[in-house]
C-alpha positions, 0 to 999 in steps of 0.5 A: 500500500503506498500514500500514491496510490491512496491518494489518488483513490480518495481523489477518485472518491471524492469526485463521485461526491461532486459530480454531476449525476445526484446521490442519495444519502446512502450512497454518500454515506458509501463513499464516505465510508470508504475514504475514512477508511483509507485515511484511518482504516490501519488504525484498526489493522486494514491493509489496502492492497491496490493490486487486489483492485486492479486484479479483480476489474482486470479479471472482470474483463475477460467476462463476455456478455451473452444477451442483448444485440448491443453488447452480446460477445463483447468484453464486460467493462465494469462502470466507474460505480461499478469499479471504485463503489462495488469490485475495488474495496470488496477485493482491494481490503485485507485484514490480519486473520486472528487465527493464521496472523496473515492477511484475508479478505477483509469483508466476509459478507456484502450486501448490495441493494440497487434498483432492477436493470442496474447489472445487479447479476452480471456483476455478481456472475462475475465475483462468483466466477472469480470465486470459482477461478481466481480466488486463494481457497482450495477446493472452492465450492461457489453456490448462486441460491435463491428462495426458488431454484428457477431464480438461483438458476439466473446468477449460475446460467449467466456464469455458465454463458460468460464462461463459455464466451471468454478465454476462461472456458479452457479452464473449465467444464460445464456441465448443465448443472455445474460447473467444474474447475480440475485445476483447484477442484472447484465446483459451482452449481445452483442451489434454492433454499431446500435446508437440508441440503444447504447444511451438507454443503461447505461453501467458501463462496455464495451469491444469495439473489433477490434476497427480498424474496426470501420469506425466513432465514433458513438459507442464509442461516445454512450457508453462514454455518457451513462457511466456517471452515474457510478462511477467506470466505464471501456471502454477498447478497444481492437485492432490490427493496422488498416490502416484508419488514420481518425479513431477512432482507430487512434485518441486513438491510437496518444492519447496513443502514447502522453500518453506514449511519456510524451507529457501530462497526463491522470491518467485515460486512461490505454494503452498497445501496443506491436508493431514492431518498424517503421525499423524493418525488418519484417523477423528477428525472433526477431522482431516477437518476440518483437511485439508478447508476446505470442509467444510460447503459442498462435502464434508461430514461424512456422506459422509466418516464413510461412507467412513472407516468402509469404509476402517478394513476395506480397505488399499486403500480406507483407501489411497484415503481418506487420498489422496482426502480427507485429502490425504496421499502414498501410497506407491502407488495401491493399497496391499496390506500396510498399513504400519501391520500391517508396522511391527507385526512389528517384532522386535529380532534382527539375523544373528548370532542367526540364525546356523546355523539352519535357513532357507529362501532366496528369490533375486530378480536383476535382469537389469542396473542394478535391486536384487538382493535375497536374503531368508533366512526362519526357520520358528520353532517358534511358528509364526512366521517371520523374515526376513533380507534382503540387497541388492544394486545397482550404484553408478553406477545407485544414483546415478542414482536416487537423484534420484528416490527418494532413500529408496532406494540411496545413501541407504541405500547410506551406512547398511548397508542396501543393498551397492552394487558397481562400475559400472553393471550387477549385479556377478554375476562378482564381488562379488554372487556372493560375497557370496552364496555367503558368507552362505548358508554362515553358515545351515542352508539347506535350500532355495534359491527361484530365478526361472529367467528372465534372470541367475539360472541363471548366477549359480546354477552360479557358486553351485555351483562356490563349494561351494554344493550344487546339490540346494539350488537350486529353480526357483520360476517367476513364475506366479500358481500358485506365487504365489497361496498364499504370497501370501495366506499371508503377508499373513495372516502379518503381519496375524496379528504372524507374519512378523518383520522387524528393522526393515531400511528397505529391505525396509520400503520395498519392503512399501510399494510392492507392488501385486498383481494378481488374476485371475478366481478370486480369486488375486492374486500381487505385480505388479512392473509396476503397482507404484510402486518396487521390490519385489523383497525381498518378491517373495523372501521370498514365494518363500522362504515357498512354497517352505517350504510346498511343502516341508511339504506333500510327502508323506512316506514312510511308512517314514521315520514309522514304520520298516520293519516285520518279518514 
């Protein structure tokens, strides 16, 4: 390592931070990273090895393209991002091996995070290559896994092409599952997320693609146990934003976001994200070009004008856009009310200036350790509606998952928004009972929405014999009938600024989460299976509001409009 050579990549560096293209804070972040390493990294036994640099964009090089008329046959010649951001500091950093007491790999893990169409799998075709050809291990085992074989399939099909297209293929055999080094007696094959076999294997290199797709940890977990026996190994995971927050994805992607925020450090996990920021407005051309570096070369600007036209018409495909092309977490895969629409019935009231009015009464329990939610909607004489939810959760469930999502429970729990009560199952003999019964004697409540499966008809006679009046209690079944309605009703409410909330976290969360599910004909209803997290608020209030219309909508009896007539 020599100060030239330092120098001159802090140079390099630096002029990603001025030039002209725009970058998100991530990005920025990424960069700063990196030259604070090279400035103090030694301080904490780093080495930068400049010729591990050149050597690993030098092998990139005899990588062929395979697909596209444009490029297909010619040499790959990594972009500048890809080079001095990706390629350079993943191979160019080395670290003393506290067992051997020589120099290693200094990143075990990476964890890159970039839009579609940004040369996500021919860049990692390319470190897996260099696993399986270039790299110091004996015996290499390199794996492409995925959560579906036909996805794991992507990464090792473009290694098998490439190779078959370079100089490199004198060096192997390929197989049509496998490929075979006799020079190292490497192998690289394909693998999904099958955890038996993934606990027999002992990998020393493993690009996990689409690691948003990856509903439990299993795969990442195998691989990590059997990567111990080597010495110099890489697990580099490669994503676009996905929506499920209990994920692995989003574990390792809060763990880089700490990395990268200097909450604490990992001299061993490399990251990389190039992402629009939170605010970003999704149809500036500029905020394209900060969440996608390759813009120009494998996405361009028409195909993204096209698609962020069409998603300023659909939640679902302005949803999808802001995934797929900018980068950023969704709360769900396909997004029924938008967040935005939501925020927008914002109004200032809290319960005491709702107190005595006339409401109607949505009550969604849970069987055992889930949210119970009461929701009291308001008919104004405007034509609008208020919502006033209330929540419930026992507190040793609200614990558990607040380790996956610690937006809800506790966290809220500590705030006022959310009541927990004692043990791990719904306190309907006790406090929730109550407490129910307590709040609807605060209101007029003219009707009281209820789903007669599970808990409810029992907590409904305990109502009752609190002095709640039982001729306030409607049964309101899960059916797409009943919900169909209310349902487009009451996204039509919020889009129109009509269905009001006071701004309760929780409920705004749950307006997050919900997907719906249509039928043949065109009726859609909120779908708790498909949805991400809970959403038993809105579920509530939408049972609130049908039962109000179907109130409205009874017929009336013509003596009570105009009396009874005398002949």
């Amino acid at each position: 390592m020599t100060t030239a050579a330092i120098d001159q990549r802090l140079k390099t560096l630096d002029g990603f931070l001025h030039e002209k293209r725009p970058l998100s804070r991530y990005e920025q972040q990424c960069i700063h990273r990196q030259m604070d390493d090279l400035q103090h990294g030694h301080e904490r036994g780093l080495h930068w090895e400049e010729s591990e640099a050149v050597r690993v964009v030098e092998f990139a090089k005899l990588m062929r393209h395979w697909k596209g008329r444009q490029f297909r046959g010619k040499p790959f010649i990594p972009e500048p991002w890809q080079v001095e951001l990706v390629l350079a500091p993943l191979f160019g950093w080395k670290r003393e091996s506290q067992d051997s007491k020589h120099l290693v790999r200094r990143y075990n893990e990476g964890y890159e995070e970039v839009p579609r169409k940004n040369g996500k799998s021919f860049k990692s075709a390319v470190i897996a290559t260099q696993g399986l050809l270039a790299d110091a291990e004996q015996g290499p085992e390199v794996y492409s896994a995925a959560s579906i074989k036909e996805q794991a399939g992507i990464v090792f099909k473009d290694c098998r092409e490439i190779i078959a297209a370079s100089p490199l293929v004198k060096h192997v055999n390929i197989k049509a599952h496998h490929i075979e080094c006799p020079m190292n007696a490497g192998i690289m094959r394909a693998v999904s997320s099958d955890y038996n076999v993934l606990q027999g294997l002992g990998p020393s290199r493993v690009i996990i693609d689409e690691l948003h797709a990856h509903k439990t940890s299993d795969t990442y977990d195998a691989i990590i146990s059997g990567m111990g026996a080597r010495e110099s190994w890489l697990l580099f995971c490669i994503t676009t934003a996905g929506h499920n927050r209990a994920s692995i994805c989003w574990e390792r992607r809060q763990y880089a976001e700490r990395i990268l925020a200097g909450d604490f450090q990992d001299d061993t996990f490399f990251t990389y994200i190039a992402a629009a920021d939170e605010n970003d407005d999704f149809m500036d051309p500029d905020v394209w070009w900060k969440a996608n570096p390759n813009l120009g070369v494998s996405v361009f600007r028409d195909f993204l004008e096209r698609e962020a036209k069409q998603a300023q018409e659909s939640a679902a495909r302005e949803n999808l856009f802001r995934r797929l092309h900018l980068n950023q977490w969704t709360e769900q895969s396909v997004r029924w009310i938008q967040m935005s629409e939501w925020d927008a019935c914002k109004r200032d009231f809290s319960e005491s200036d709702l107190l005595g009015k006339r409401c109607v009464a949505g009550l969604d329990l849970a069987n055992t350790r889930d949210v119970n939610a009461l929701v009291l909607l308001f008919p104004e004489d405007d034509g609008s509606y208020k919502l006033l939810p209330y929540f419930w959760i026992p507190e040793d469930a609200a614990s558990k998952q607040a380790q996956s999502d610690k937006r809800l429970a506790m966290a809220y729990a500590d705030e006022g928004w959310i009541t927990t009560t004692r043990g791990n199952t719904s306190d309907f003999d006790g406090q929730i009972t109550t407490d129910i019964a307590n709040i609807l004697s605060r209101f007029d409540v003219i009707d009281i929405a209820f789903d007669p499966w599970g808990p409810a008809p029992a907590v409904v006679q305990r109502l009752v014999n609190l002095g709640i009046g039982e001729e306030l209690f409607v049964e309101y079944r899960q059916t797409i009938g009943n919900f169909a309605g209310p349902t487009k009703d009451f996204e039509r409410l919020i889009a129109q600024r009509k269905m009001l909330h006071n701004g309760n976290p929780v409920l705004r969360f749950m307006a997050s989460n919900v997907v719906v599910k249509e039928d043949a004909n065109g009726n859609i209803r909120p779908d708790k299976g498909e949805s991400a997290n809970k959403i038993d608020g809105i579920v509530s209030a939408i049972m609130a509001y049908g039962q109000w219309t179907a109130r409205e909508e009874e017929p009336v009896s013509i003596y009570e409009t105009r009396g009874v007539l005398t002949l």
